[in-house]
C-alpha positions as CSV (number, residue, x, y, z in Angstrom):
1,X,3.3,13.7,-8.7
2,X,5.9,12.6,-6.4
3,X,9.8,11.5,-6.2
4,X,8.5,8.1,-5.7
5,X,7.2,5.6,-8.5
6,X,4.8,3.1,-8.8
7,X,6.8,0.4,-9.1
8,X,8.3,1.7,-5.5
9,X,5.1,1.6,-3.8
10,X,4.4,-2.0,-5.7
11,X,7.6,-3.3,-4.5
12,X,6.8,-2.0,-1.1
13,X,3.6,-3.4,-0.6
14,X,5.1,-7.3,-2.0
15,X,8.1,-6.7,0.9
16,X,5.7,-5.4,3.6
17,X,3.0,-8.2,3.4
18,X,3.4,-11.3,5.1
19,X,0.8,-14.5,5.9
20,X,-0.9,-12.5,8.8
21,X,-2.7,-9.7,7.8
22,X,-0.7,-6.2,7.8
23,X,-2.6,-2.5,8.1
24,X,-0.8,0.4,7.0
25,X,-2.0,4.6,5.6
26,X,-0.5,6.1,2.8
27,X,1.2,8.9,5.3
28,X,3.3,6.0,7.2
29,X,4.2,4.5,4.0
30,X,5.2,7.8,2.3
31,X,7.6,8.1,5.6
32,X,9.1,4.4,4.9
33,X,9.3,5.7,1.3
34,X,10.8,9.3,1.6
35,X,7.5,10.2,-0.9
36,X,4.2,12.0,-0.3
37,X,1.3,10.4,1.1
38,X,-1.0,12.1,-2.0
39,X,1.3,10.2,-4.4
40,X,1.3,7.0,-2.1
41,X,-2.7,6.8,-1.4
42,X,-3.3,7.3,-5.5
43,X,-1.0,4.5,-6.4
44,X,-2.6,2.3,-3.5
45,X,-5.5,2.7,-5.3
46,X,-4.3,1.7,-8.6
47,X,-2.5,-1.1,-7.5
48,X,-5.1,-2.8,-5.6
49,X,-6.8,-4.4,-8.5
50,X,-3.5,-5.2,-10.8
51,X,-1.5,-7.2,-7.5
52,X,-1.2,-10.5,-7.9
53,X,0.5,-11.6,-5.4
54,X,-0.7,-10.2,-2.4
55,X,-4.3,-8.7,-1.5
56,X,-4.5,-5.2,-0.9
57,X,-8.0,-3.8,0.2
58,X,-9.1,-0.7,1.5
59,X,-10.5,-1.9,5.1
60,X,-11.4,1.5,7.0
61,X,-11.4,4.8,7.3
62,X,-11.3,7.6,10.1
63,X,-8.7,10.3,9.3
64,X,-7.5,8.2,6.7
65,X,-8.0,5.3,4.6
66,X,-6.3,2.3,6.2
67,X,-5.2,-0.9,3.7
68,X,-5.3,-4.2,4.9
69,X,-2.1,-6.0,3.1
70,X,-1.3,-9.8,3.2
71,X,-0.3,-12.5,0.4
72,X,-2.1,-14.1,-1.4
73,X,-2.9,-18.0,-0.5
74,X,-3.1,-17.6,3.6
């Protein structure tokens, strides 16, 4: 799939979120994470359900799906 794993992204998304609501795409997390956006946007979607402690929901799309990030509790 990718040189990236899913416990990357994971530990990506639990660094990256904070009390105020963050947006981000798969293609400018793939940049953060040296991966490719394919693998990043399929691991997004896995993860979104299994997080625990932060919310990750898919919030819009245009080009791209963008995820609205923050943790849990705010």
């Amino acid at each position: 799939m990718s040189n990236i794993s899913r416990h990357t992204v994971r530990r990506y998304l639990v660094e990256t979120a904070s009390s105020e609501p963050t947006y981000l795409r798969a293609r400018e997390s793939a940049s953060d994470l040296d991966g490719s956006p394919k693998a990043v946007a399929q691991y997004l979607s896995q993860l979104q359900d299994e997080l625990t402690i932060v919310s990750l929901e898919q919030w819009g799309r245009s080009k791209s799906t963008t995820w609205r990030l923050e943790v849990n509790g705010s």
